[in-house]
C-alpha positions as CSV (number, residue, x, y, z in Angstrom):
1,X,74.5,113.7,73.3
2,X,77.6,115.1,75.4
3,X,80.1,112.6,74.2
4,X,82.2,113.6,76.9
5,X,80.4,112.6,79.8
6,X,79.7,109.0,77.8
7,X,82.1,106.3,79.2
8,X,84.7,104.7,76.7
9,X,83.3,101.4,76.9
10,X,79.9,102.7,76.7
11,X,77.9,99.9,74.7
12,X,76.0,102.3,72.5
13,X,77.9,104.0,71.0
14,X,80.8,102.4,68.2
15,X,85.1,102.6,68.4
16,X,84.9,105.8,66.7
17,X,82.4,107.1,68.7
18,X,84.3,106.5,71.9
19,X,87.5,107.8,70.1
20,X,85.9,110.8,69.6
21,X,84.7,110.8,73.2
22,X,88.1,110.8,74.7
23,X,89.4,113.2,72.5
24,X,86.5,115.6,73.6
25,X,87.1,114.8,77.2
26,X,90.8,115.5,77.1
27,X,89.8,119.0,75.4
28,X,87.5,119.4,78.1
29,X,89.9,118.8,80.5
30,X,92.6,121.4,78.7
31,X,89.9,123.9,78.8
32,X,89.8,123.5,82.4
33,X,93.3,123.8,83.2
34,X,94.1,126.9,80.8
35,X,91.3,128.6,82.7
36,X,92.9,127.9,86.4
37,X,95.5,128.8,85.3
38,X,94.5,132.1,83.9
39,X,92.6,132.4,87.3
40,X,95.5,132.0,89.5
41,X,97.6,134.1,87.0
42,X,94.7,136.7,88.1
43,X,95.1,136.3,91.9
44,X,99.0,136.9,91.4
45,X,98.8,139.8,89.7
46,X,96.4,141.7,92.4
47,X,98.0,140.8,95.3
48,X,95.4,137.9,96.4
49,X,96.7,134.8,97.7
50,X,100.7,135.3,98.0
51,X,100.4,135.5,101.7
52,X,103.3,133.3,102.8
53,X,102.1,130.3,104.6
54,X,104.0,129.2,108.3
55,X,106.8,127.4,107.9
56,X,106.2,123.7,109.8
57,X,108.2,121.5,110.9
58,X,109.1,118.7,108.5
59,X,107.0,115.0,109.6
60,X,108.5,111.9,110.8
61,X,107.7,109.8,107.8
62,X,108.6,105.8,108.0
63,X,109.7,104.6,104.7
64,X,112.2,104.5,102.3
65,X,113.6,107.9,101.4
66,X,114.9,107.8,97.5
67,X,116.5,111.2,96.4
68,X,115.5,111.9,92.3
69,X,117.8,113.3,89.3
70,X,117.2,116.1,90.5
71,X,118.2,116.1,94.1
72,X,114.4,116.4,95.4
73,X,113.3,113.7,98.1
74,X,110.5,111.2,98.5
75,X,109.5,108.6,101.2
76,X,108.4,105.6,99.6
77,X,106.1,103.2,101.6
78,X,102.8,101.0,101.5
79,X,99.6,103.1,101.3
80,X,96.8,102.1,104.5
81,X,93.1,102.6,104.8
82,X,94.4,105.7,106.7
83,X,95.8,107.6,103.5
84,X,92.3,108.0,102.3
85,X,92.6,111.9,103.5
86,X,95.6,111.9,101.8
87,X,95.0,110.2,98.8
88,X,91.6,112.7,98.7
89,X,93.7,115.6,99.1
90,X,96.7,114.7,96.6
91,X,93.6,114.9,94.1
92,X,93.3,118.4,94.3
93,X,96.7,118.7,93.2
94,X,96.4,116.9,90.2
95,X,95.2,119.0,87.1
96,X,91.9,118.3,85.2
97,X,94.3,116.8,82.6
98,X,96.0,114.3,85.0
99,X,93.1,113.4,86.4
100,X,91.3,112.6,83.0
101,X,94.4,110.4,81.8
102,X,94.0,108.4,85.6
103,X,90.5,107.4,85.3
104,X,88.8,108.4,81.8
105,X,86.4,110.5,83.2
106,X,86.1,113.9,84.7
107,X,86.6,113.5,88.3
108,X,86.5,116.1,90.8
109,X,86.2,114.4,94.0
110,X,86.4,110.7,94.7
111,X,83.5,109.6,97.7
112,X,84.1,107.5,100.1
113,X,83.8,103.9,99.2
114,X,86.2,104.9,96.0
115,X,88.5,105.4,98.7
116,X,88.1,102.7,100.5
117,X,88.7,101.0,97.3
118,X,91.7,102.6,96.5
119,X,93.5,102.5,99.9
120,X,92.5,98.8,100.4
121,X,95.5,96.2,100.2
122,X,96.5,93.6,101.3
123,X,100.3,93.3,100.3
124,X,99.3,90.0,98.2
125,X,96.4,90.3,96.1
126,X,96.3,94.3,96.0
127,X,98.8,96.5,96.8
128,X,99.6,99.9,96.8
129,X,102.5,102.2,97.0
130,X,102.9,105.9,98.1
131,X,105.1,108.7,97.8
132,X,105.2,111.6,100.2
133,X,107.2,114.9,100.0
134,X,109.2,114.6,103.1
135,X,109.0,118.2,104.0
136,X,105.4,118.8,104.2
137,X,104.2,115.0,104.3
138,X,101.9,115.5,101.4
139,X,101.4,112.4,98.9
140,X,103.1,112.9,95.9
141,X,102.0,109.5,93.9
142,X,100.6,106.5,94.4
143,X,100.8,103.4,92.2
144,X,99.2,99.9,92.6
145,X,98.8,96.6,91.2
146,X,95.2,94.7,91.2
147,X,95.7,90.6,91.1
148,X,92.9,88.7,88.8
149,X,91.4,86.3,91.1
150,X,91.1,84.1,88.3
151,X,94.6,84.1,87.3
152,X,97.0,85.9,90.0
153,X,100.0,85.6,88.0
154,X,98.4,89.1,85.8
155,X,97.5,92.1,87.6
156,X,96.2,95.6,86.4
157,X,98.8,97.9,87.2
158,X,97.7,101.9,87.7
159,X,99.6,105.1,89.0
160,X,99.4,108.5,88.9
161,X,101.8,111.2,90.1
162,X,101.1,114.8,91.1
163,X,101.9,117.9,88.3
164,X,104.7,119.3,90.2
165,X,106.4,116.3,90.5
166,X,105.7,114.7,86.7
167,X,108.9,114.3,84.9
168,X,111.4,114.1,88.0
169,X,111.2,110.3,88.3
170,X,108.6,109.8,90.7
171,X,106.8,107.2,88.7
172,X,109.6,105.6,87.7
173,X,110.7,105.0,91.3
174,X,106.8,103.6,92.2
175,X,106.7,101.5,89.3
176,X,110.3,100.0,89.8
177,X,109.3,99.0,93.5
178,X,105.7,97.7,92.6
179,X,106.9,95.6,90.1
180,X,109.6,93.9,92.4
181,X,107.3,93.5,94.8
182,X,104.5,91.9,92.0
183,X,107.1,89.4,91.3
184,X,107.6,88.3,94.9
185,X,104.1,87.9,95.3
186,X,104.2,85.5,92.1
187,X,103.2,87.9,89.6
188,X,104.5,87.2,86.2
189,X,102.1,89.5,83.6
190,X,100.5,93.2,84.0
191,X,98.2,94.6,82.2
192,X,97.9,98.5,82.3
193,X,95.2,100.8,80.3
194,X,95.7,104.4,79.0
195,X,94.7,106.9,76.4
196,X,96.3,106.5,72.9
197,X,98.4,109.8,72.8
198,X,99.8,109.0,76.5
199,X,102.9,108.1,75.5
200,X,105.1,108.8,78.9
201,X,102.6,106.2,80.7
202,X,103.4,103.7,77.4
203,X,107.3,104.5,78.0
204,X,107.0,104.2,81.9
205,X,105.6,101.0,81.6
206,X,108.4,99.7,79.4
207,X,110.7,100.5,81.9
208,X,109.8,97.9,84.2
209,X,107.8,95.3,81.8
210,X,107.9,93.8,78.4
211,X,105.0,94.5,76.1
212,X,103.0,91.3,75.2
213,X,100.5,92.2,73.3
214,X,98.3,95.7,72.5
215,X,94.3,96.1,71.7
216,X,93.3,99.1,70.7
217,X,89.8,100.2,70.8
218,X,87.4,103.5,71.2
219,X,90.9,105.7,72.2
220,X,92.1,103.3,74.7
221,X,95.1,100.9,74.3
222,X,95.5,97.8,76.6
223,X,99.0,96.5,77.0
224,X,99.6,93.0,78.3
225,X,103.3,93.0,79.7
226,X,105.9,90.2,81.3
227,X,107.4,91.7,84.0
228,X,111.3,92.3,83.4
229,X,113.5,90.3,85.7
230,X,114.9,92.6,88.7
């Protein structure tokens, strides 16, 4: 059995098991990134691929522009059914890692009903934010809230932000904003799930939300959060 490939919430195998599973996965996903990385190194060093691309001119974005720590730019705004090709593209930037932590499986492309799914809002009971590097357009991070039907005042909150822009305050920015805009729409509780070890995710959540209550099982940690007032 590959215990990578097996979901964490796979019912046949135990906690352990599924511990195990992650931790394999996120190896995997290492794996993959040293060797792209080697590859590219490759390409550099012969020549291949360091042909200068055309400089364009720099979209007209609508949104809220929000300058980071340090002194980069982003337009913040609400993500539409029409960012799927962006949101499909803004997964290519995102290393095997990254992309493992997002959605606890090895994804190389999403099809199209994920998203649809992803990209579909409605400013009350889902919604989504973007952020797009003003200079070439491209999205940078996205981060969104899911209500439960069954009780709106909890949502599942998810984000993800690309590698070149981790660390600058991009998710900080998209959480901050989502979670104002969660408690407008009467949301009191989130709920958000990661891996064990990803601790910037744990501390990012903090930020904007008060820690509830934990449950830990099969690698994964489930926080249950009240919303900090803004």
């Amino acid at each position: 059995m590959d215990l990578a490939n097996e979901h964490f919430t796979s019912p046949g195998l135990s906690s352990n098991e599924r511990e195990f599973a992650g931790l394999v996965g996120e190896l995997h996903a290492l794996e993959e990134d040293i060797a792209a990385a080697r590859a590219a190194s490759a390409r550099a060093q012969a020549g291949l691929g360091m042909r200068p691309e055309p400089k364009r001119p720099a979209p007209d974005l609508q949104g809220e522009r929000v300058r980071l720590q340090d002194n980069a730019e982003i337009v913040v705004r609400s993500v539409e059914p029409q960012d799927a090709p962006l949101l499909e593209l803004g997964l290519e930037h995102l290393s095997a890692m990254s992309r493992y932590r997002r959605f606890r499986r090895r994804v190389e492309h999403l099809d199209r009903d994920e998203l649809a799914e992803l990209t579909r809002v409605d400013h009350r009971m889902r919604e989504a934010l973007g952020a797009l590097d003003p200079s070439s357009g491209e999205g940078v991070g996205i981060a969104r809230y899911v209500r439960d039907p069954h009780d709106p005042g909890q949502a599942e909150v998810t984000y993800v932000v690309a590698d070149l822009w981790q660390h600058r305050g991009v998710g900080k920015v998209l959480l901050e904003r989502l979670a104002a805009r969660a408690r407008a729409a009467g949301v009191e509780r989130v709920t958000a799930t990661t891996l064990v070890g990803n601790k910037p995710a744990r501390r990012l959540l903090a930020h904007v939300a008060e820690t509830i209550t934990e449950h830990r099982d099969g690698g994964i940690v489930e926080v249950t959060a009240r919303l900090r007032h803004g």
